[in-house]
N, C-alpha and C positions, 0 to 999 in steps of 0.2 A: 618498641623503643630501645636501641641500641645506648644505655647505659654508659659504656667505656667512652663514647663522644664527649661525655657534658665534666665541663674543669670541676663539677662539685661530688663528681661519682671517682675521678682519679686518687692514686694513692699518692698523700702526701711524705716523701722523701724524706723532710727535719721530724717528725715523729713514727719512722719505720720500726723502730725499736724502743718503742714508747712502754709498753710493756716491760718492762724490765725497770723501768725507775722506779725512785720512790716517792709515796707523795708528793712531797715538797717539789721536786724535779718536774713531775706529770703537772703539775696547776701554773710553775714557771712556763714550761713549753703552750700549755693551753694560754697565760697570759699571753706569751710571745707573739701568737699566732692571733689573739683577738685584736690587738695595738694596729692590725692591719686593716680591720675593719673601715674606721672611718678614712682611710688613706681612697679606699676603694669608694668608698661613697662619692668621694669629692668632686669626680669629675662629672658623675652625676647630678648637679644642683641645677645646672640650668634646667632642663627638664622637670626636676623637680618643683621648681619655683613656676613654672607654663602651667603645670598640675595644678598647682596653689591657684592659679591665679584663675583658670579656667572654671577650677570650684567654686571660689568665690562668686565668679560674677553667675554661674548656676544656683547655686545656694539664697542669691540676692535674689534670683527670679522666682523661688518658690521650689526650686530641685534641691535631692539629697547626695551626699555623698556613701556612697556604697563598696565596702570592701568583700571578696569574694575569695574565697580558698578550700583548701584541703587540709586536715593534720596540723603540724607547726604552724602552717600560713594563715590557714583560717584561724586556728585561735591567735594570732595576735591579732589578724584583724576586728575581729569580736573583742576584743583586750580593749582597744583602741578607739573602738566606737563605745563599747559601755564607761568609758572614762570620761569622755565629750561632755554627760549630761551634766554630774556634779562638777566638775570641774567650771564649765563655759554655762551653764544652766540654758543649754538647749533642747529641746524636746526631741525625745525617745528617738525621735521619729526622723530626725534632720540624719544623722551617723548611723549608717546600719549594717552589722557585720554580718555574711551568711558564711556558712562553712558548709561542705560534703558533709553528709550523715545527720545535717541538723542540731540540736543542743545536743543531743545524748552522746554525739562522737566530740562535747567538748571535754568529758571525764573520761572517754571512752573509746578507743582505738577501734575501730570500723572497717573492718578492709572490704576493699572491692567497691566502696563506693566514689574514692577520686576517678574511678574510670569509668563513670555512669555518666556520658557526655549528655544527654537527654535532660536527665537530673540536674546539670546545672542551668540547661537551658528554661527546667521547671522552673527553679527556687526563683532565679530574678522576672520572668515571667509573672512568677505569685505575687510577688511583694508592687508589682506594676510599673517595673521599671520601662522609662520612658524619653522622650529627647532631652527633658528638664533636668534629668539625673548628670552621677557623673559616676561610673563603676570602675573598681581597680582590684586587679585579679592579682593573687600574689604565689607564688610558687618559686622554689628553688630551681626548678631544673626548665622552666618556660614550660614545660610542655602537659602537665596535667589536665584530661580530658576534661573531666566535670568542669574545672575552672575556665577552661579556652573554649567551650561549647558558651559560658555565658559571658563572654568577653566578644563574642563573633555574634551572641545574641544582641549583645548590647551594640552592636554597632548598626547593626539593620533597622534597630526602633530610632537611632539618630543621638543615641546618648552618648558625652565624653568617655571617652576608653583610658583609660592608664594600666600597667600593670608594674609592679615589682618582683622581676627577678635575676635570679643570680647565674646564671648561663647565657655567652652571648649565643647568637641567632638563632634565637629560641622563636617558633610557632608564635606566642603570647605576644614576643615584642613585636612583629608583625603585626599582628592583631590588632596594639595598642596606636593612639596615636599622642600617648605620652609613657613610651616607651623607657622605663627607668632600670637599666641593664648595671648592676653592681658584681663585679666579677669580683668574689671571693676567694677561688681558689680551691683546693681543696680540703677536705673538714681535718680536723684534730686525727679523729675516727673516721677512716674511711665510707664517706655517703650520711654520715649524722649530719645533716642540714639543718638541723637545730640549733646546730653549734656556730661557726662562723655566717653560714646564708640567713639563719632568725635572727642573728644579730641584726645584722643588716634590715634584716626586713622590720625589724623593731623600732630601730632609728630611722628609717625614713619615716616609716608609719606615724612618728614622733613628727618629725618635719612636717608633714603633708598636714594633721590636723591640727597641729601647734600653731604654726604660719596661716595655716586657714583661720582660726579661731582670733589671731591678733588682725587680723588684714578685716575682719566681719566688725572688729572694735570690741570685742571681749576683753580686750587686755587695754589695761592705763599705766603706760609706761610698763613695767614688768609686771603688775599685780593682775593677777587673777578678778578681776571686778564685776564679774557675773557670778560670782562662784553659791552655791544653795548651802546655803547654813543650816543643812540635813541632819548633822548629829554634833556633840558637844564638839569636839576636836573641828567643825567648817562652823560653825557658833562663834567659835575662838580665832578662828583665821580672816573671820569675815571683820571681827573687831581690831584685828591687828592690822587687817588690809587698811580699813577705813582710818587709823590713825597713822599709817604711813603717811597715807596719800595728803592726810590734811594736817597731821601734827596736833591731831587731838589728843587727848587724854584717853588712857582705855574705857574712863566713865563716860565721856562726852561721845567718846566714840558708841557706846553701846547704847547712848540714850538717840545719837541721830537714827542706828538701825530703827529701836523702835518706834521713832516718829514718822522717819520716811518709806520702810517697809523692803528697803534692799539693799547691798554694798553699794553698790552705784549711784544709787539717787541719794543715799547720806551722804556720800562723798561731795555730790554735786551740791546738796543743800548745804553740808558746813563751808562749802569754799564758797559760795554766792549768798547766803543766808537768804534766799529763795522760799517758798512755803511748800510744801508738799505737791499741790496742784499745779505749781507753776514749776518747779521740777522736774515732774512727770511731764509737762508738754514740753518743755525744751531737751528731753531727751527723744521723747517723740516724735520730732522735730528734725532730730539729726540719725533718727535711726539708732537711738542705742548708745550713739560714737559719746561717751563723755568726753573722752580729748575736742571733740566740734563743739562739744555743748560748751565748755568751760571758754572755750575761744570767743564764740560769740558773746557769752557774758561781756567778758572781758574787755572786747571790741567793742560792743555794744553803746 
């Protein structure tokens, strides 16, 4: 791999003599150069939104969204998918992040294994990835073997392709056929892709399960209304959700949780004063979607 080709391995020019500043100076010039991040996104959204949408209607059929990488790439995509569950209260199993190396190279710096093409071809292989899926490889420079071996994998069993990265005509984008090319530039630090290309790959990663998780009907209006009232602090957010949406009191709001058993269906029982069982079938009904549910009441 000839390095000096990819805009994320060149030396950046406004920080050649970045060394010599002082603090204050070195985190201006790093803000400076991060401000450009979402610039570069931008022209990326179509693509982005085919992704979204492609998932969706994968994910309606019983497939998962699957992120795949090396190093920085892989841990955000593991970031990304273990945030799905509490957040959207979807099962483990729907967002699945794999990385080179496995867990141990999420603590743990692993060389030699981004370029085990085989190995990435195992890891989605193992987890049984299939036409129903939909996989998105992420990599700064396009071209990381383990990650493009299961991106080329994934397209032989018929499963949607995406990938995010930050070099144009990169291998990967080929590969993909939701190709999301964000050209960053080059780093702060000459080749740290952590720096401006994670950005990037952070934010969209944002995008892709955000937009996925509102468009599936997790979200009402901006609240999180799937969300698992797992530990005190999602306890207290789930009460605070449930008396946005309805203008309860935070007691009314804490006594619908415990009658109806979830943010969603308190919501839906205080605004239609509904029973329990007949909440549960008119969410049942619409799949989930409170926004449908609350309509048909309405109309009803």
């Amino acid at each position: 791999m000839d390095l000096t080709r990819l805009t994320t391995e060149q030396r950046n020019p406004a920080t050649a003599e970045i060394d010599r500043l002082s603090a204050l100076e070195i985190v201006t010039l790093i803000n400076r150069e991060d401000m450009a991040v979402p610039a570069a996104i931008a022209p990326c959204l179509p693509v982005i939104a085919a992704l979204v949408e492609a998932t969706v209607a994968r994910l309606q059929r019983g497939g998962r969204l699957v992120y795949i990488g090396a190093g920085t790439s892989g841990r955000l995509g593991v970031l990304d998918a273990s945030e799905c569950p509490p957040t959207y209260g979807v099962d483990t199993g729907l967002v699945v992040g794999l990385m080179a190396g496995g867990d141990h190279a999420l603590r743990n710096s692993i060389e030699g294994v981004e370029d085990d093409e085989a190995q990435g071809a195992a890891d989605v292989q193992a987890i049984g990835l299939s036409a129903a899926d939909v996989l998105v490889g992420v990599a700064a420079s396009g071209r990381t073997p383990y990650t493009l071996a299961a991106l080329r994998y994934a397209r032989s069993v018929g499963a949607a392709v995406g990938c995010i990265v930050n070099s144009p005509g990169s291998p990967m984008a080929e590969a993909a056929d939701y190709p999301i090319v964000v050209v960053t530039g080059p780093e702060v630090v000459t080749g740290s892709t952590r720096m401006k290309a994670g950005t990037a790959q952070k934010l969209v990663l944002n995008m892709l399960s955000t937009a996925t998780m509102i468009r599936l009907g997790k979200v009402y209006g901006n609240l999180m209304v799937d969300v698992q009232p797992s530990n005190h602090k999602l306890v207290q957010r789930a009460r605070n959700i449930v008396a946005a949406a309805t203008a309860a009191s935070a007691e009314e709001a804490a006594a619908a949780l415990e009658r109806y058993g979830s943010t969603k269906a308190a919501i839906l029982g205080l605004l239609t004063g509904l029973d329990a069982p007949r909440v549960r079938e008119l969410l049942t009904r619409h799949a989930g979607r409170l926004r449908d549910a609350i309509d048909e009441f309405e109309n009803a």
